[in-house]
VEXDREN-2710 file (C-alpha; in Angstrom, 1 decimal):
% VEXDREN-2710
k/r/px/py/pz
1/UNK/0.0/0.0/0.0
2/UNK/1.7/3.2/-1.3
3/UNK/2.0/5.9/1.3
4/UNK/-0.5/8.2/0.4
5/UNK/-3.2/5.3/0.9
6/UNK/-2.0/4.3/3.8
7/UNK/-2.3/7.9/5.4
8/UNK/-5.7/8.4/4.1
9/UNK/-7.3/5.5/5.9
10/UNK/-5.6/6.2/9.2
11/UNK/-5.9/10.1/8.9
12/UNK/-9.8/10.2/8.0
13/UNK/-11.9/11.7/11.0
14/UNK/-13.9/8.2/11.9
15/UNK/-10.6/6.2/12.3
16/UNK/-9.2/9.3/14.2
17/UNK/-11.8/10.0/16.8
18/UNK/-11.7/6.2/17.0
19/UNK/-7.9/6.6/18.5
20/UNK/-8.8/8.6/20.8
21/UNK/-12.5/8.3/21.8
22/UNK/-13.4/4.6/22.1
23/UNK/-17.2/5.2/23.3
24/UNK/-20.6/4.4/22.9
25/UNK/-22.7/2.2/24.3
26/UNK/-22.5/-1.0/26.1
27/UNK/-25.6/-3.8/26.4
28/UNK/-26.0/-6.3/29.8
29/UNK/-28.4/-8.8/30.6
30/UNK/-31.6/-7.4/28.8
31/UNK/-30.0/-5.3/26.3
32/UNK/-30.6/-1.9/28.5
33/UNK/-27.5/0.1/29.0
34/UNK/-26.6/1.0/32.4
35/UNK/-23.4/2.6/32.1
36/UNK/-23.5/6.3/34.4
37/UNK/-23.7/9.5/32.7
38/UNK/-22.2/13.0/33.3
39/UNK/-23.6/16.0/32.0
40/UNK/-20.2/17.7/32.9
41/UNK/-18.5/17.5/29.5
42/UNK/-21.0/19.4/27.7
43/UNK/-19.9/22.4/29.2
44/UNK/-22.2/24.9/26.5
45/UNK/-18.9/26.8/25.2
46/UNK/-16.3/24.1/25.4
47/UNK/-13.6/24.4/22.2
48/UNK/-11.0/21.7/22.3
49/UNK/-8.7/21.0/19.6
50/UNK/-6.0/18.3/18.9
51/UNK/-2.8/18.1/17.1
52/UNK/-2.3/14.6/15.4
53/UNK/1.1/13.6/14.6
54/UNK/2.7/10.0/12.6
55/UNK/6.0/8.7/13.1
56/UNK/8.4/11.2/11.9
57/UNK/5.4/13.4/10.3
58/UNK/4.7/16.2/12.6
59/UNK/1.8/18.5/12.9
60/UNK/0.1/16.0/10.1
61/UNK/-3.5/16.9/10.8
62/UNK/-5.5/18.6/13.7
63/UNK/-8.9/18.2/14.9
64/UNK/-11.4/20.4/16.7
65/UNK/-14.6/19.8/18.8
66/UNK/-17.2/22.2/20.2
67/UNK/-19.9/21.8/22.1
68/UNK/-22.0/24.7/20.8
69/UNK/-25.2/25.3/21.9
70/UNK/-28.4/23.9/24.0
71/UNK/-31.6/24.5/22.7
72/UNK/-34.8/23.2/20.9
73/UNK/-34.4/21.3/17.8
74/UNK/-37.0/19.4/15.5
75/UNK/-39.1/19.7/18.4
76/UNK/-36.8/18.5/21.2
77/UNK/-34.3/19.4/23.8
78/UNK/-31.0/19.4/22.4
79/UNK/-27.5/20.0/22.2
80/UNK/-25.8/20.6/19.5
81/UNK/-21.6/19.3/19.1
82/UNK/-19.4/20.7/16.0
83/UNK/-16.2/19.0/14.6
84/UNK/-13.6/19.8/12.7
85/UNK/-11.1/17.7/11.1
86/UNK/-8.1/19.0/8.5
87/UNK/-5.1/17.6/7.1
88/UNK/-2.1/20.0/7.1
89/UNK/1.5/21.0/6.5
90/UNK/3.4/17.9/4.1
91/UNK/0.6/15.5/4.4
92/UNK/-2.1/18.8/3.3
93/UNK/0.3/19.6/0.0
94/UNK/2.0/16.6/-1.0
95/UNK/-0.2/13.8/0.1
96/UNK/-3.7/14.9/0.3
97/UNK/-6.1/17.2/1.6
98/UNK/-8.8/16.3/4.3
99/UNK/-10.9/19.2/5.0
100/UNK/-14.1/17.7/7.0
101/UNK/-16.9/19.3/9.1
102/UNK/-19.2/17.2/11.1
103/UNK/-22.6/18.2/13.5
104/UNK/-24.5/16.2/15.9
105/UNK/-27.6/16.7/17.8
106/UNK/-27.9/15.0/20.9
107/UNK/-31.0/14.3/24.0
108/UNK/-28.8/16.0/26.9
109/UNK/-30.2/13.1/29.2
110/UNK/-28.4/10.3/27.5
111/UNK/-25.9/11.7/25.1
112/UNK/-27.5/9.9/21.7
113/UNK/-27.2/11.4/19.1
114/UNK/-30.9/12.2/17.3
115/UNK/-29.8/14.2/13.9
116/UNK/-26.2/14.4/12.3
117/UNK/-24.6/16.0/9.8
118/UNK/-21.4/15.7/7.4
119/UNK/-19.3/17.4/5.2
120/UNK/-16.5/15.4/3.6
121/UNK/-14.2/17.5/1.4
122/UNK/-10.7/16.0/-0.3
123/UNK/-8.9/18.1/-3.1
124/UNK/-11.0/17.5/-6.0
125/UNK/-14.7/16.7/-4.1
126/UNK/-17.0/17.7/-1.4
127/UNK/-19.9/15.0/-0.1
128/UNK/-22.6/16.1/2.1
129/UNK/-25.1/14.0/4.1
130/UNK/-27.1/13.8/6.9
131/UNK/-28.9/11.1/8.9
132/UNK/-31.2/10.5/11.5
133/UNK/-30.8/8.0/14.2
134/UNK/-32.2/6.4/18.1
135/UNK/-35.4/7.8/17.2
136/UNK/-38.3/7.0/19.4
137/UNK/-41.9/7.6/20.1
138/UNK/-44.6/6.5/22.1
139/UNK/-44.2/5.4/25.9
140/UNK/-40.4/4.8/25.2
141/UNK/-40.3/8.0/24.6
142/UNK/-40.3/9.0/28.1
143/UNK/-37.8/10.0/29.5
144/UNK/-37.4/7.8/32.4
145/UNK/-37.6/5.0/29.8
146/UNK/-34.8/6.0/27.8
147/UNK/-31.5/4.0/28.1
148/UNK/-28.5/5.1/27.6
149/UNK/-27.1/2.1/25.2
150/UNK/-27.8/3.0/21.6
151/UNK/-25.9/4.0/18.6
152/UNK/-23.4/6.5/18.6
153/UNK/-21.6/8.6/15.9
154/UNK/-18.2/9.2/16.5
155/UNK/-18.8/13.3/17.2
156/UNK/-21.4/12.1/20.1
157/UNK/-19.1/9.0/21.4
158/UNK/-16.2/11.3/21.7
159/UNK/-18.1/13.1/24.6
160/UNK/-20.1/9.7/25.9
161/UNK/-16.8/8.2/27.0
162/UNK/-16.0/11.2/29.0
163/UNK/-19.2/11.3/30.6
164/UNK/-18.1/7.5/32.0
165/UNK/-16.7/7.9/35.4
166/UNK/-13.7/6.0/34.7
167/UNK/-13.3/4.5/38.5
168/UNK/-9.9/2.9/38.9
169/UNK/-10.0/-0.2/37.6
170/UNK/-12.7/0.0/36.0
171/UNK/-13.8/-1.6/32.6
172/UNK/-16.1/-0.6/30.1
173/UNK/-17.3/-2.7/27.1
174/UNK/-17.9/-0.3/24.2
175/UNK/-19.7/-0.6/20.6
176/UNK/-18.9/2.2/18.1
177/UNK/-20.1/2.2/14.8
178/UNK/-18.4/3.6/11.9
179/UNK/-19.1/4.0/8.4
180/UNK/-19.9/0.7/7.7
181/UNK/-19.6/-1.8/10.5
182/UNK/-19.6/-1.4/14.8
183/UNK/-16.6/-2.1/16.9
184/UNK/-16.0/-3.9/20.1
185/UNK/-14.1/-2.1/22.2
186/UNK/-12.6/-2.2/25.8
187/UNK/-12.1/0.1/28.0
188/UNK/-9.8/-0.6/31.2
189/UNK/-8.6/2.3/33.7
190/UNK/-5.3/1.3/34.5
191/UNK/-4.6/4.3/37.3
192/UNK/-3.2/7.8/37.1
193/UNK/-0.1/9.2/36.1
194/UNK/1.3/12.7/34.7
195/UNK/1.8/13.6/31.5
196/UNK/4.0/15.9/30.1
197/UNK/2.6/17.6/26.8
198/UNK/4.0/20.2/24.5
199/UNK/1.6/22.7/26.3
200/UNK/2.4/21.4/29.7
201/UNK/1.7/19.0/32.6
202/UNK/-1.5/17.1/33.6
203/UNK/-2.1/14.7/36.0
204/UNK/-4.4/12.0/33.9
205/UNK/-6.6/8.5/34.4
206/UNK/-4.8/6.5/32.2
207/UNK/-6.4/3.6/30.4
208/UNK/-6.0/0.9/27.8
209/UNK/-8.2/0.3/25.0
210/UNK/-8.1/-3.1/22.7
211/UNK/-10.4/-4.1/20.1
212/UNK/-10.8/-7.9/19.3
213/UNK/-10.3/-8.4/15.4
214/UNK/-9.2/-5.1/15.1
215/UNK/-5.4/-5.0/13.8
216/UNK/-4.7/-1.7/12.4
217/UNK/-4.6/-0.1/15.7
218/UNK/-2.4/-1.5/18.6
219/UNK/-1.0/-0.6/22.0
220/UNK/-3.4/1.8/22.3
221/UNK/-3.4/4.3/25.4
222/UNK/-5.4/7.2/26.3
223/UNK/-5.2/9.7/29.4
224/UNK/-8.2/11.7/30.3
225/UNK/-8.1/14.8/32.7
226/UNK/-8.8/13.9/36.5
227/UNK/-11.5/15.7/37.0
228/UNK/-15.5/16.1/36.1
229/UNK/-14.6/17.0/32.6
230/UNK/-12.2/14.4/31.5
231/UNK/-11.0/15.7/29.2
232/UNK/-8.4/13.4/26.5
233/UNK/-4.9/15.2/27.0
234/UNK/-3.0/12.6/25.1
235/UNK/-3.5/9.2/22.9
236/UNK/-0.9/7.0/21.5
237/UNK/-1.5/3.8/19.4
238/UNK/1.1/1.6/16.9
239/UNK/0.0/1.5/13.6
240/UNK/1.7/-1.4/11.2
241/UNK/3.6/1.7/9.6
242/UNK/4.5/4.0/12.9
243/UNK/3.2/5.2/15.9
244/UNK/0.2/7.6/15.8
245/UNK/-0.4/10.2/18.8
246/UNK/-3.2/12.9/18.9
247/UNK/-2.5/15.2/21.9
248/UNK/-4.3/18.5/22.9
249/UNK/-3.1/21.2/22.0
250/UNK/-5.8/23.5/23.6
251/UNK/-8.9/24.6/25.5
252/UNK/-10.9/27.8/25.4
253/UNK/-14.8/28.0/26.5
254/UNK/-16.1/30.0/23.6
255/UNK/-18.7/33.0/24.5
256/UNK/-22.2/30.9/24.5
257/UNK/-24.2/31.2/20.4
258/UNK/-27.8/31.3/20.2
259/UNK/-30.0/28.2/21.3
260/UNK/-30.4/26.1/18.6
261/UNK/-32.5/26.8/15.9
262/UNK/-35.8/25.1/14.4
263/UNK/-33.8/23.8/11.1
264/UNK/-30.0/22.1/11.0
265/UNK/-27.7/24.8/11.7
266/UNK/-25.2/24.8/8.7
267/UNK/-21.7/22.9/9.1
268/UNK/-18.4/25.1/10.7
269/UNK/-16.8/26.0/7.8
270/UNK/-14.0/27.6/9.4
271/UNK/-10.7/25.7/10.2
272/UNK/-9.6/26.0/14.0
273/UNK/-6.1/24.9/13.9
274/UNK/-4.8/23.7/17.6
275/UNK/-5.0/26.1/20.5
276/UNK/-2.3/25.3/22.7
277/UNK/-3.0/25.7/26.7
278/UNK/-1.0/26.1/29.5
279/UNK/0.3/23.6/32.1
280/UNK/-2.9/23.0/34.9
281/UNK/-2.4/20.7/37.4
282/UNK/-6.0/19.0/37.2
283/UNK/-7.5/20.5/33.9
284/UNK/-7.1/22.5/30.8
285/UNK/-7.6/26.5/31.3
286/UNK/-10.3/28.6/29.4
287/UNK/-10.3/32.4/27.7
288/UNK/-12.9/34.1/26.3
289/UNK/-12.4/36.3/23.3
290/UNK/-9.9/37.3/20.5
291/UNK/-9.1/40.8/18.9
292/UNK/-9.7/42.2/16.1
293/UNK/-6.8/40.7/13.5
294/UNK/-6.8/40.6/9.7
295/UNK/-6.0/36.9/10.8
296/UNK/-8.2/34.2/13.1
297/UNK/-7.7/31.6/15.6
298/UNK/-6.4/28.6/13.1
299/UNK/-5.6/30.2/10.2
300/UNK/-3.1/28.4/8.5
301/UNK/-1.2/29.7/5.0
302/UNK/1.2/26.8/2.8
303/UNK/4.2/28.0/1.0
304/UNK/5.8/26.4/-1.6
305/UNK/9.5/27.4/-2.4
306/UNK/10.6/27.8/-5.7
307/UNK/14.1/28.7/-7.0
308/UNK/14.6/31.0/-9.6
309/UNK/11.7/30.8/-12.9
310/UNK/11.4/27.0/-12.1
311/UNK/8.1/25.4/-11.5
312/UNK/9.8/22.6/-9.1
313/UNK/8.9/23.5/-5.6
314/UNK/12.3/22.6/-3.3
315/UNK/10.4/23.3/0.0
316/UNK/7.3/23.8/1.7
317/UNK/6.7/26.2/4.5
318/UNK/3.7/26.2/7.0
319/UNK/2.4/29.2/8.9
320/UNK/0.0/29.0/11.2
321/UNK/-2.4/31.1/14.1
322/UNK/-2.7/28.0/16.4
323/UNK/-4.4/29.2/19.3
324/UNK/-5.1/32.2/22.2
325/UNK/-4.8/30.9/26.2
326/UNK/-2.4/31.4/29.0
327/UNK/0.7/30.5/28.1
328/UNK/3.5/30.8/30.3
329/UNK/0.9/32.4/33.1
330/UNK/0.0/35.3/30.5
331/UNK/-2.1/35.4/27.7
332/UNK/-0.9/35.1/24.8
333/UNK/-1.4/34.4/20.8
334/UNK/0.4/31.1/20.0
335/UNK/2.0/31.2/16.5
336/UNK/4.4/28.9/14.8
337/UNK/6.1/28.3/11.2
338/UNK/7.6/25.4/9.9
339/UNK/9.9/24.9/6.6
340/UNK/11.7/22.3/5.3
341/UNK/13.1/21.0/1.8
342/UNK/11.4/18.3/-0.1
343/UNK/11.4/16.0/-2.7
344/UNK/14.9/16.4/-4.9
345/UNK/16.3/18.9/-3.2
346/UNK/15.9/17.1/0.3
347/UNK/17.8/14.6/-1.0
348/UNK/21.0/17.1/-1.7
349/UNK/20.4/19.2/1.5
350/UNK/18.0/18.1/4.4
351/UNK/16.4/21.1/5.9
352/UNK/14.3/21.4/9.0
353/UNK/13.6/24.4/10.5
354/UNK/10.6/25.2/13.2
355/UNK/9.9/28.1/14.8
356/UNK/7.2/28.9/17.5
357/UNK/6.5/32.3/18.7
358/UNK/4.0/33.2/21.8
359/UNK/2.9/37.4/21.3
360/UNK/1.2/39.9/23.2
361/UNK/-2.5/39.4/21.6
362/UNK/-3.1/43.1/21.4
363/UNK/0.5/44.5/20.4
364/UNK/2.0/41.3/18.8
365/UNK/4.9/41.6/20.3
366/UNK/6.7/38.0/21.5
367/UNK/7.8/37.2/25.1
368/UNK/8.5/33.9/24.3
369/UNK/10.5/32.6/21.4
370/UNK/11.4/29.4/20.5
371/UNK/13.6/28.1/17.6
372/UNK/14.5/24.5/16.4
373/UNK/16.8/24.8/13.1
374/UNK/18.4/22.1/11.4
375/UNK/20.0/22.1/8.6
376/UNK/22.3/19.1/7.6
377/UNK/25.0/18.9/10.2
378/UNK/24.0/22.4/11.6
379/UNK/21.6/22.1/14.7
380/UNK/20.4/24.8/17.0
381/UNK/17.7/25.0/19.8
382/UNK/17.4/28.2/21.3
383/UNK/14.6/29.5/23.8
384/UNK/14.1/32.8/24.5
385/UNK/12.5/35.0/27.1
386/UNK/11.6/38.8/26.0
387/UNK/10.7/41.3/28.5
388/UNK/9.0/44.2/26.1
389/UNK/9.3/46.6/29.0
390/UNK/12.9/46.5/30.0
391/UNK/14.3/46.1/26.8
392/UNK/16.1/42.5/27.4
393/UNK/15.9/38.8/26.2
394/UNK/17.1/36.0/27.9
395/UNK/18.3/32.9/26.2
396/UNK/18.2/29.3/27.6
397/UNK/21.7/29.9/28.3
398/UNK/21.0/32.6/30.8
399/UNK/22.4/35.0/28.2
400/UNK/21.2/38.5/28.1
401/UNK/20.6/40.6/24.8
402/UNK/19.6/44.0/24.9
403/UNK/16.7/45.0/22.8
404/UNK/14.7/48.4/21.8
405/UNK/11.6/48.2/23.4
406/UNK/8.6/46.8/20.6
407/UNK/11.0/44.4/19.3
408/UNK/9.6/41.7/16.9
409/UNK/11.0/37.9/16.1
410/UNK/10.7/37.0/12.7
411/UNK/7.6/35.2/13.1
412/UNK/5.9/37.9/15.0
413/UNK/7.0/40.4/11.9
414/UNK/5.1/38.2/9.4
415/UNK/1.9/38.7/11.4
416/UNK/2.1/42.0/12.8
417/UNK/2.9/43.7/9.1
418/UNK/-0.5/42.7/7.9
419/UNK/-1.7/45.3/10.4
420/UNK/0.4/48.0/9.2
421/UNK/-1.0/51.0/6.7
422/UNK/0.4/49.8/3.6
423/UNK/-1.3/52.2/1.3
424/UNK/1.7/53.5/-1.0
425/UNK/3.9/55.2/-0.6
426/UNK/3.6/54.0/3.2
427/UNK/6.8/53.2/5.6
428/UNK/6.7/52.0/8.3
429/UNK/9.7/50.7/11.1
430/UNK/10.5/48.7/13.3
431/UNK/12.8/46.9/15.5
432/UNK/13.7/43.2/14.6
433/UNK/15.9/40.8/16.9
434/UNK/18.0/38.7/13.8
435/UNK/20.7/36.6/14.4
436/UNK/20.9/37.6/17.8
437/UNK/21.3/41.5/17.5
438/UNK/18.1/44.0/17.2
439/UNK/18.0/45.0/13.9
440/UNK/15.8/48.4/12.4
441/UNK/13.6/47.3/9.6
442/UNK/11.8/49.6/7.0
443/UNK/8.9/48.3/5.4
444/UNK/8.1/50.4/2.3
445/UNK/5.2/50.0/0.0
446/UNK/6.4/50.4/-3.2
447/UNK/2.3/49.8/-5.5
448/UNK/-0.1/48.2/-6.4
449/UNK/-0.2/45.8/-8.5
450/UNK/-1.9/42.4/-10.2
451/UNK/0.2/39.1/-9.2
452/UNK/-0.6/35.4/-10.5
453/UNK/-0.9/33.2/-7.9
454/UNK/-1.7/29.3/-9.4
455/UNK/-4.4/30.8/-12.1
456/UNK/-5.4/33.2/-10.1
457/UNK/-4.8/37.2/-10.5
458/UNK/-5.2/39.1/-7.6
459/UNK/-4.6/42.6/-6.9
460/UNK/-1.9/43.2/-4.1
461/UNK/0.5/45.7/-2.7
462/UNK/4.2/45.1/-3.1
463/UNK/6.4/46.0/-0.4
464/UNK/10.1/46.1/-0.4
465/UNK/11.9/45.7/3.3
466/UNK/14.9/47.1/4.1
467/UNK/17.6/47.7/7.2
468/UNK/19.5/50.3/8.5
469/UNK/22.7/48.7/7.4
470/UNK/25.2/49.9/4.8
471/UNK/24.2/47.3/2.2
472/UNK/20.4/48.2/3.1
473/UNK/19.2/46.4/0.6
474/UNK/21.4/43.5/0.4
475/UNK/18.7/40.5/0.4
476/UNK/16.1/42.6/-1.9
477/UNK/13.1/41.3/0.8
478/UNK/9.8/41.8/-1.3
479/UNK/6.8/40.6/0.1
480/UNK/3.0/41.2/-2.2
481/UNK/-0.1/41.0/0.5
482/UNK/-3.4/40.7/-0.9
483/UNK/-5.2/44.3/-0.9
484/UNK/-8.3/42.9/1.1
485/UNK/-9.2/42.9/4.1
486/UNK/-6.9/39.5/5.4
487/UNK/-4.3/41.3/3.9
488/UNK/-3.0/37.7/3.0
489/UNK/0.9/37.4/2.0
490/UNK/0.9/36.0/-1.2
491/UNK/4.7/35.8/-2.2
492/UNK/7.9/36.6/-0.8
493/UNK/10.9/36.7/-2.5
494/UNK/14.5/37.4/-1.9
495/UNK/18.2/36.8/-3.4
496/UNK/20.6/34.4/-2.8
497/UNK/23.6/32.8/-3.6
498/UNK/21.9/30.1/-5.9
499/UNK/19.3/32.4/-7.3
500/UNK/16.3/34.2/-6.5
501/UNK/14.0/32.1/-4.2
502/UNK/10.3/32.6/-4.2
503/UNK/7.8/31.4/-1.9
504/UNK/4.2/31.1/-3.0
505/UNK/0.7/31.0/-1.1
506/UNK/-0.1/26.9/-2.0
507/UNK/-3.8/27.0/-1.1
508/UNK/-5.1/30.5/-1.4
509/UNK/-8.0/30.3/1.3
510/UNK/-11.4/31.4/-0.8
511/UNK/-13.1/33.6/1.9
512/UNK/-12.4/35.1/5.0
513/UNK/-11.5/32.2/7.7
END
């Protein structure tokens, strides 16, 4: 099975809310499920989101849940749960493209699911159906008659196994059905332990989950939050090919929408990408609300690097807005980049850089700064602390460098320009922290002007930057951002020693995320 084809059947949504949500319902004796129920995950508001990873694929996919809204729907009590699930990075531009929105309807007594809904989008097609399910009437319609075994979609079963208690050494026998046929699955709460995350510490209930007859997915371990909420912080599993691990990348309870509406309410559309969260002790933290930016939470832009007039991209770079929380015990706007060679010209020269960068939400200025290059046999790791109101940043090293205060990281510049007045002949500057030393930056607009992007023209402002230095000009930095309101970059370009690189927008988002 070539690679692509193998990373479609374990990346689509079912299979990856099946890794890490393992519910529905169980049967004893006469058929009536008696497994307890919590109304505590359905916490009206509640945005999770997950960051999905494969072997030595990082960042391949991320997926996001909501529980939206409680209300009346086709004549019942309701509440309504949104998912989102997206390829993204190498898998999203060289691979395939999974770009999926699911909605559920469920009784708020039992969990089931009434009325779902599905939108399943690849790169050439987009399938939409809906389906209705554990309906009832008459006398077992009561509510004191209503059990809570039944069939469960996934969107619904990823909240039904939280609602379990999950008592130590417990075990639950679980039926989930997917597309086309149920699975048998176990559940068995093994004890506690605390795991570290990318976004911090949480003490967890750890438990095992097998499936009889099932052999794609093995080893397979997930850790809940200990408290009313359980919430999944981590789940691993061994595929035939790698190891697969979906960990949570963020929590935020969203201000509350309207109560559900008389008719379906249409499916998200817009892509959350993770929203990282800070490092609780017995749950994930919650924000509110976001400012006004050209850009939103989970925005996420693809480059494709080009050298010179060829057509042969050489690398890929991924931008993207993954999330607003505490981070670091202030809020914060998480943003991160990622770039690295591919195809032919990995082959000659492996490149691998990352870079993550945590910003004032209102200013856009970083405090936090972290940067992972590698770049055949050159490797660095370097963290570092900004205090905007002193002037200084700290490396991991405990070494000091002096800064102007407002100074930017590079990542922080690429967001923080799209706020900038860039009518011509605008200029704007400021301070930039390269290589180590602060650095003044001019950011000119030079016009407006029509650039093709793919086959698409689109009217942009070109903007040349520039430093302070003798040779200001040395690089010949040109960046064209879309003359809309996203103020989207669409190319960058700069000279080199081999040649002029370009970088082009990959997947031009059609409307405004």
């Amino acid at each position: 099975m070539n690679l692509s084809l193998k990373l479609r059947l374990i990346f689509s949504f079912p299979i990856l809310l099946l890794a890490f949500a393992f519910p529905v319902f169980a049967q004893e004796g006469d058929g009536v499920g008696t497994l307890p129920f919590s109304i505590a995950p359905y916490k009206i508001g509640e945005h999770l989101t997950y960051d999905v990873s494969f072997s030595n694929f990082m960042s391949i996919a991320h997926v996001d849940l909501q529980v939206v809204s409680r209300g009346i729907y086709s004549g019942r009590d309701s509440i309504q749960l949104r998912a989102h699930a997206q390829t993204s990075g190498v898998v999203n531009v060289a691979l395939f493209s999974i770009n999926n929105d699911y909605t559920t309807y469920i009784d708020p007594q039992t969990g089931l699911p009434f009325h779902s809904q599905e939108i399943v989008r690849d790169a050439t097609r987009s399938n939409e159906s809906s389906l209705d399910m554990n309906q009832v009437a008459g006398t077992e319609a009561i509510p004191s008659k209503l059990a809570y075994g039944g069939t469960y979609d996934f969107v619904s079963a990823f909240y039904r196994v939280r609602a379990l208690p999950l008592a130590p050494g417990a075990v639950y026998n679980l039926t989930v059905r997917g597309d086309s046929q149920p699975y048998q699955m176990t559940l068995k709460v093994t004890g506690t332990v605390v795991i570290k995350t990318s976004v911090g510490s949480f003490t967890t209930i750890m438990t095992e989950v097998r499936s009889p007859g099932n052999t794609m997915f093995k080893n397979a371990r997930a850790y809940f939050s200990d408290d009313e909420r359980h919430v999944p912080v981590l789940v691993t599993a061994r595929v035939s090919t790698g190891d697969l691990k979906v960990e949570l990348a963020g929590s935020e309870i969203l201000k509350q929408v309207p109560t559900a509406a008389a008719a379906p309410t249409p499916p998200l559309t817009v892509v959350a990408a993770p929203t990282p969260t800070p490092t609780p002790k017995s749950g994930p933290a919650e924000v509110i609300s976001n400012e006004d930016w050209p850009f939103t939470i989970g925005e996420q832009l693809n480059y494709q690097v080009f050298i010179g007039s060829s057509n042969t991209p050489l690398g890929i770079a991924t931008f993207q807005v993954r999330g607003r929380s505490r981070y670091f015990d202030r809020d914060g706007l998480y943003l991160s980049v990622t770039a690295q060679t591919t195809g032919a010209a990995a082959k000659v020269f492996v490149a691998n850089d990352s870079m993550e960068s945590y910003v004032d939400p209102k200013s856009l200025l970083p405090y936090r700064t972290v940067m992972k290059r590698n770049e055949g046999k050159r490797k660095v790791n370097q963290t570092l602390t900004v205090n905007q109101d002193r002037g200084s940043a700290t490396t991991d090293r405990s070494e000091k460098i002096d800064i102007p205060v407002g100074t930017h990281d590079y990542l922080s510049l690429f967001y923080v320009a799209r706020t900038f007045n860039i009518t011509p002949p605008k200029r704007n500057a400021i301070s930039l922290l390269a290589e180590g030393k602060p650095k003044t930056l001019f950011i000119s607009s030079i016009k407006r002007e029509t650039i093709e992007i793919g086959q698409q023209k689109i009217p942009a402002v070109a903007l040349s930057l520039t430093t302070a230095d003798p040779q200001s000009d040395k690089y010949q930095l040109r960046i064209w951002i879309s003359n809309d309101a996203r103020r989207l970059p669409l190319r960058l370009t700069c000279q080199t020693e081999i040649g002029v690189l370009r970088a082009d927008l990959a997947i031009l988002p059609t409307a405004r995320q």
